[in-house]
C-alpha positions in Angstrom: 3.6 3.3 -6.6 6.3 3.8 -4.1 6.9 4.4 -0.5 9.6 6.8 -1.9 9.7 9.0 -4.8 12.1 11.6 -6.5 8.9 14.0 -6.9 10.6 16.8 -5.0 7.5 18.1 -3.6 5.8 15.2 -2.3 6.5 11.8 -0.3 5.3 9.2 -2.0 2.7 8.1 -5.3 0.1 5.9 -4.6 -2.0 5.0 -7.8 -5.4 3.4 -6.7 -6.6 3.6 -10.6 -4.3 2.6 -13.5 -5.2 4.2 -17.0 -6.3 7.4 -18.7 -6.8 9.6 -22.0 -6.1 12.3 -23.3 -8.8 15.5 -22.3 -6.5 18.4 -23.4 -3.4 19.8 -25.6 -1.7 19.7 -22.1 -1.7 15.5 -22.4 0.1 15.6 -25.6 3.6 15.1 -23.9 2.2 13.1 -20.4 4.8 11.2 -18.5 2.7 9.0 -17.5 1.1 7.9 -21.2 5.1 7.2 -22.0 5.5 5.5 -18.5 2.5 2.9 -18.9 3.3 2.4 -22.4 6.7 2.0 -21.8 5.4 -0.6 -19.1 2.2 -2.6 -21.6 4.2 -5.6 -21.6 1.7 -8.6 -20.4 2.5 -8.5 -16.6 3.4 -5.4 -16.5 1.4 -2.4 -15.0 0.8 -0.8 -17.7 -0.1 -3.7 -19.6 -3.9 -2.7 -21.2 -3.7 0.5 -20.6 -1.4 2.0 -23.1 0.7 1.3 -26.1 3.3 1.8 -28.4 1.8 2.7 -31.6 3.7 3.3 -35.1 7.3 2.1 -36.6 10.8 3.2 -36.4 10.9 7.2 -36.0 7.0 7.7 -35.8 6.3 5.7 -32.9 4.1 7.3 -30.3 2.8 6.6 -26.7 -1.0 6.3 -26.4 -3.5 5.3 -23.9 -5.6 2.6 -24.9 -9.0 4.6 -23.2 -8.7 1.3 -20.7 -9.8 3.2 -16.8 -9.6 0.7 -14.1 -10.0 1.0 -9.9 -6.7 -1.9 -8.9 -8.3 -3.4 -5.8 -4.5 -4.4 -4.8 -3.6 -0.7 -4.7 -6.6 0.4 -2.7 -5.4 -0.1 0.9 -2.3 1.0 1.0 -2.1 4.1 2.5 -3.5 2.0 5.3 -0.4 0.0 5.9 2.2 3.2 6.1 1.8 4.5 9.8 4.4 7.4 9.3 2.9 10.5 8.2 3.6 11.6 4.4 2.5 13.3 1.4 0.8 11.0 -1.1 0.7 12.2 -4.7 -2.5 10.2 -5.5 -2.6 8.6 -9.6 0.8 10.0 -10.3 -0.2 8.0 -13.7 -3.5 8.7 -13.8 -6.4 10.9 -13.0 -8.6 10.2 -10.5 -11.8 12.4 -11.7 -11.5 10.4 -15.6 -14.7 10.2 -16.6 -14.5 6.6 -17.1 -14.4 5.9 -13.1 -17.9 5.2 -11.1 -18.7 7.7 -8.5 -18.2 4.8 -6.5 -14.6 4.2 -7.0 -13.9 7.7 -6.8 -15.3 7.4 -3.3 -13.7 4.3 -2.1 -10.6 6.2 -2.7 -11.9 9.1 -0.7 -12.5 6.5 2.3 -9.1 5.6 2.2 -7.9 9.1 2.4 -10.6 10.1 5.3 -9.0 6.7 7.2 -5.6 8.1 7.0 -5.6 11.5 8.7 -1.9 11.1 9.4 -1.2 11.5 5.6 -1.8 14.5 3.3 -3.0 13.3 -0.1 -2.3 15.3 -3.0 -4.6 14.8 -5.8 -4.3 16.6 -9.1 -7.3 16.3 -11.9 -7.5 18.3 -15.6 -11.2 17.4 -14.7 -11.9 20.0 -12.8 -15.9 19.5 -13.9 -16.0 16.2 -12.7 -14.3 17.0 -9.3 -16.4 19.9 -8.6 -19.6 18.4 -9.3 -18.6 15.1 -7.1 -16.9 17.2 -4.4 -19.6 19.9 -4.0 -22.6 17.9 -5.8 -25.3 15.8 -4.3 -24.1 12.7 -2.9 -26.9 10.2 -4.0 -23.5 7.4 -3.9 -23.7 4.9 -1.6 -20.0 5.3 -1.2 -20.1 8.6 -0.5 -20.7 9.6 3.2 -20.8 13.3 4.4 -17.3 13.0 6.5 -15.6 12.4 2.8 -16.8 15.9 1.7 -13.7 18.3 1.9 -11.1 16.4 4.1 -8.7 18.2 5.4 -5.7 15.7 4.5 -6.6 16.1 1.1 -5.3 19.0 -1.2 -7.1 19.1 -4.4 -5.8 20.9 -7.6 -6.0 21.4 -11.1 -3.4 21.0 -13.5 -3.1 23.5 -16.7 -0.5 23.3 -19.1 -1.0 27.0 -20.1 -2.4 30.2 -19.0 -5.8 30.0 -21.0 -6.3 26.8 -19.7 -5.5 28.1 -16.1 -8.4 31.0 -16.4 -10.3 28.4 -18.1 -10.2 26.5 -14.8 -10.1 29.2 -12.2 -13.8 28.9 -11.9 -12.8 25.8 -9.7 -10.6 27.8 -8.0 -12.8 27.2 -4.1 -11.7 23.5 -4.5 -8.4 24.2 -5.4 -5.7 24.6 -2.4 -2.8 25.3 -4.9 -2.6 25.7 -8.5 -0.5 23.3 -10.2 1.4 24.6 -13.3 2.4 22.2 -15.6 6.3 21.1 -15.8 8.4 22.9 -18.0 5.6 24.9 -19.3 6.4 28.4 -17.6 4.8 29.6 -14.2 0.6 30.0 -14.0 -0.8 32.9 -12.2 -2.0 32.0 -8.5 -6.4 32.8 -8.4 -5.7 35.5 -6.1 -3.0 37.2 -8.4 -4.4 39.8 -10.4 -3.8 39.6 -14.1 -0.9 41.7 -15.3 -2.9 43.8 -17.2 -5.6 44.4 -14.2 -6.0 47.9 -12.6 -5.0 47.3 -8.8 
């Protein structure tokens, strides 16, 4: 996490929640499963969370399935008083289905007690996020002024375009979609299909 960062389009990472696993084919090359792994050394960050697996040539990067809220990291949005853009879990996914509802939503009252800040959170589980964002809120962390901030920009990321038509059903929760590094530009929801009759 840094008060700095060389993501050109945002102004800083903040990673609340350390860990994650693989959910699609767009995972097979993640940054940050190489990151934390790179990082598993005991007192490291990523210690627990990932690995180096295999020998010489074959060696690989893998989460260990290991999904933790880091109480350290929770408040610290609260501490920068300049406003910035906050790439939330650059290493991680907040919506992993190994979270409670309740940590999700102790992040989500950070966020709501830093309007100064836009947070930009990006999920492949775009399930999860709709059915916590627009779902019933029977959480006790969960309070009706957390429901659809307007500091917070939520997308999903797709490696691919099946996976970004896959997803589009998301698309009202979505402010932006978020196409995948490297992997070629995504159509927008409201671009038509090139072979659509306009």
């Amino acid at each position: 996490m840094a008060d700095r960062t060389g993501i050109e389009w945002t102004d800083a990472t903040w990673n609340p929640v350390r860990g994650c696993s693989r959910v699609s084919e767009g995972c097979r090359n993640c940054y940050a499963e190489i990151m934390a792994a790179r990082f598993s050394q005991p007192g490291q960050w990523g210690h627990g969370f990932a690995e180096i697996v295999g020998r010489g040539d074959s060696r690989d990067h893998r989460w260990t399935g290991k999904v933790a809220l880091v109480e350290s990291n929770l408040d610290l949005p609260l501490r920068w008083r300049t406003p910035r853009r906050i790439f939330v879990n650059s290493t991680s996914d907040l919506f992993h289905e190994a979270l409670e509802d309740d940590d999700i939503g102790r992040v989500f009252s950070v966020m709501a007690s830093c309007p100064q800040h836009t947070f930009q959170v990006l999920t492949k589980r775009a399930d999860r996020m709709a059915r916590l964002i627009d779902g019933p809120k029977n959480h006790q962390a969960w309070h009706p002024r957390l429901w659809h901030l307007p500091n917070v920009w939520l997308g999903v990321s797709v490696e691919d375009q099946p996976s970004a038509d896959a997803r589009r059903r998301h698309q009202g929760l979505a402010q932006a979609p978020a196409p995948h590094p490297d992997r070629g530009r995504r159509r927008h929801r409201h671009e038509p299909a090139p072979d659509a009759e306009l």
